[in-house]
C-alpha positions, 0 to 999 in steps of 0.5 A, a space after each residue: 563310545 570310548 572306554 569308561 575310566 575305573 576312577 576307583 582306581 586313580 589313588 593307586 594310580 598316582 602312586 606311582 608317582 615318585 615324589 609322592 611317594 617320597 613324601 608319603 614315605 617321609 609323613 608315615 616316618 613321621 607319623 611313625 615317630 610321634 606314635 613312638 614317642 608317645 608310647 614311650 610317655 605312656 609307658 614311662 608314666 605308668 611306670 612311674 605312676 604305678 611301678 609296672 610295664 604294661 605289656 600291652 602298650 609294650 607291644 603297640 610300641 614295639 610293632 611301630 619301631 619294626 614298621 619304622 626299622 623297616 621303614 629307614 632301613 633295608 634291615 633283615 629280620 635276623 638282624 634285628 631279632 639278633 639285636 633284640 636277643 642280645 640287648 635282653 640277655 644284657 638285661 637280664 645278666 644285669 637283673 641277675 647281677 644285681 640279685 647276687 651282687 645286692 642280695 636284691 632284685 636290680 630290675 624288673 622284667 618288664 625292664 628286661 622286655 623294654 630292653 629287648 625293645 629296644 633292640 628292633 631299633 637299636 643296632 651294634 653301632 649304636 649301643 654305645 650311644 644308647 647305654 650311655 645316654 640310659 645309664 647317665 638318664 638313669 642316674 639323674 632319673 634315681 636321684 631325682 626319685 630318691 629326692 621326691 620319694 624320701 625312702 630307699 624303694 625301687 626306681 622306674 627305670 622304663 623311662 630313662 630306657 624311653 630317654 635313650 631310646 628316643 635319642 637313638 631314634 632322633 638321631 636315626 631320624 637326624 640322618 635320614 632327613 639330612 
């Protein structure tokens, strides 16, 4: 009588098969995105919607940008915690600014948590990238909601953070795809 084959064990099995796990890799990386993208629209609707970050739904999305980080990249944990540390004293330089510049409050916290974010993904070379493409999607997005608004009120700032964002991790997936 020969041995049984444990059967159970044959998805593991097959795993080790290289390709297969390049293409596995490759759907989590893209299941991974579209997760991304469509908390970033669920937040930058509530945001418009009702003038607040959800941090709950914050959370979710910054739990997938780590498994994407670490997903794309051999990055370490201090690596990103420094990126994420420095892009939410940026933002809350800027939210102070604003209070003793405008003799108002600029940005929210929620804006200053979205901005740390941010940061899982964003590196140092990538900033320039990503503050212009916010700051230029955030000029368009203030206009536009002056114009529909009719009154001098705050502006959601999460989704022109939710632009620039998507457009770091489009190019991150840019590069790895080709």
């Amino acid at each position: 009588m020969g041995k049984i084959f444990p059967y159970f064990l044959l998805p593991f099995c097959v795993l080790y098969d290289a390709d297969l796990a390049g293409m596995m890799m490759g759907i989590l990386v893209n299941f991974l995105l579209l997760l991304i993208i469509v908390g970033l629209i669920i937040l930058s609707v509530i945001d418009c919607r009702d003038g607040v970050v959800e941090y709950k739904i914050l959370a979710m999305v910054a739990i997938f940008l780590l498994l994407w980080r670490f997903c794309l990249t051999s990055a370490s944990w201090v690596e990103i915690m420094m990126n994420v540390c420095t892009l939410a004293l940026l933002a809350l330089v800027l939210r102070y600014g604003c209070v003793v510049i405008r003799r108002g409050v600029g940005m929210g916290l929620g804006d200053v948590a979205m901005f740390g974010v941010c940061g899982i993904v964003v590196t140092f070379a990538a900033w320039p990238l990503f503050l212009c493409f916010v700051g230029v999607s955030g000029i368009v997005i203030a206009c536009y909601w002056h114009l529909i608004r009719k009154k001098g009120g705050r502006f959601p700032f999460v989704p022109a953070l939710s632009l620039g964002l998507a457009s770091v991790l489009l190019m991150q997936f840019y590069e790895m795809a080709y």
